[in-house]
N, C-alpha and C positions, 0 to 999 in steps of 0.2 A: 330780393336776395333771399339766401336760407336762413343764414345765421345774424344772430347781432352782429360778430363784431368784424361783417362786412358792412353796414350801415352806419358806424362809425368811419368805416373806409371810406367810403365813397362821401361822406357830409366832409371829410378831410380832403377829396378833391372837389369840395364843392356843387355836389349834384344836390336839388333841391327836391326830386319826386320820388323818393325810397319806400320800399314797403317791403316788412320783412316775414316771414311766412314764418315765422317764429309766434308773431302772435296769434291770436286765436282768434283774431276778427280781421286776418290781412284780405280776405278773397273780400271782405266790406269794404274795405280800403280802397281796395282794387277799384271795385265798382265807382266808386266816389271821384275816385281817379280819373277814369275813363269819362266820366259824362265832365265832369269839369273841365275836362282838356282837350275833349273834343276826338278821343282815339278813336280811329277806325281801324289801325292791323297793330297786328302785334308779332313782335318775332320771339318763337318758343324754342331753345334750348333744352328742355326737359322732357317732352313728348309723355307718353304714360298718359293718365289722367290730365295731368295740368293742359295739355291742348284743348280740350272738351271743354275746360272752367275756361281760359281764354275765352274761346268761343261764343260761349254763352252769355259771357258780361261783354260782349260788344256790340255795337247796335247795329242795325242789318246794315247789308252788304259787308260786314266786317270781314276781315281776312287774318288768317295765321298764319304767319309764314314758319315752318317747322326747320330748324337746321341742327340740331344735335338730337342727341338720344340718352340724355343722365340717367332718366329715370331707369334705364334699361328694357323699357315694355315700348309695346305700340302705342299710336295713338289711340284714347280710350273716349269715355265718356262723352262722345258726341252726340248731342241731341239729332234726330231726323230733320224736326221742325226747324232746324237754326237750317239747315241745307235747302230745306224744300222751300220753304213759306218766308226766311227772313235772308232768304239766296246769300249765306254766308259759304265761307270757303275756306278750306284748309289747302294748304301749298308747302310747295318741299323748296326751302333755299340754299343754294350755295353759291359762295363768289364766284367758282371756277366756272359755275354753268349761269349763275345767274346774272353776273354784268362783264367778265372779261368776254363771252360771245355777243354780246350786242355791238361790239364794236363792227365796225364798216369799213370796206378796203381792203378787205382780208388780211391776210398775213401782217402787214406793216401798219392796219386799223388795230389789231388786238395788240400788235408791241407797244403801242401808244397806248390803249387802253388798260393793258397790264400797268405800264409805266406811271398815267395817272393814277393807279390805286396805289400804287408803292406811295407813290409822291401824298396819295393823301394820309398814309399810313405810317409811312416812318418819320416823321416829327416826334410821334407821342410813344414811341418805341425807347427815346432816350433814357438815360438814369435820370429817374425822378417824376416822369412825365406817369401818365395814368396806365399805361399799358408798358412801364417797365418791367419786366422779367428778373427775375434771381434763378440763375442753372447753379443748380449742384452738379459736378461731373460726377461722375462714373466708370469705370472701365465695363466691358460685356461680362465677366465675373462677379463684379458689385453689383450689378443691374436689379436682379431678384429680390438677394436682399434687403435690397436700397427700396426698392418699388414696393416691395409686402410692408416696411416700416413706413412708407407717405402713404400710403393706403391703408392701415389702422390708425396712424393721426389726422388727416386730412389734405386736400392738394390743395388748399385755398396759398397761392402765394409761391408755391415752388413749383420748380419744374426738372425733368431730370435731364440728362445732356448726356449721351453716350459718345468716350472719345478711346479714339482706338490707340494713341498716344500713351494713355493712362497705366 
């Protein structure tokens, strides 16, 4: 995570392998991490730099699978030798391309396989579960405003909701 007092979060739903990039020894963490736990890929939300640092603390064959873009830059800092000599890999993920097409049967295989992600996904969508949501609405006039004030305090926790009702 970025900040502490996501790590507090998340020790509040229980997760036991946190590393927060707030300290100044988490990329050692990391590492410590990874050989204890046996990682081979890792999924990167942040692209920029942080791909490259992935990269390089996994042990060969390792893989990155890359699905967002926070950092706002490309994938950066990748060693050559991690690609050529320790045949690591970097990969581009998304749900929509990367498990609702494997489904088989075509049309009536991918309704079923959409249908299982839903199914595996909205349990923990409820109030209180780990992926519950808080919308703030908005009308398309408050929008701006709304969106420039959670973007100089931070979006950790909100989300905006534009309703045309409002």
């Amino acid at each position: 995570v970025r900040r502490k007092e996501h790590v507090a979060m998340l020790q509040g739903l229980g997760a036991k392998h946190i590393i927060c990039q707030a300290d100044s020894d988490w990329l050692d963490q990391l590492k410590v991490k990874v050989k204890e736990l046996n990682i081979r890929e890792a999924f990167d939300a942040v692209a920029g730099d942080m791909t490259g640092q992935l990269l390089s603390i996994l042990p060969k064959q390792g893989i990155v699978h890359v699905y967002g873009v926070l950092a706002g830059k490309p994938v950066g800092q990748v060693e050559p030798i991690d690609l050529i000599y320790r045949r690591k890999e970097i990969k581009g993920f998304s749900l929509s391309h990367s498990w609702i097409p494997k489904a088989r049967f075509g049309p009536i295989g991918k309704l079923l396989r959409v249908r299982w992600c839903v199914d595996q996904v909205a349990p923990n969508l409820s109030n209180g579960d780990w992926a519950a949501s808080q919308y703030h609405d908005v009308s398309m006039e408050q929008f701006e405003a709304e969106f420039s004030n959670m973007y100089k305090k931070g979006f950790t926790g909100k989300k905006l909701r534009i309703r045309m009702d409002q």
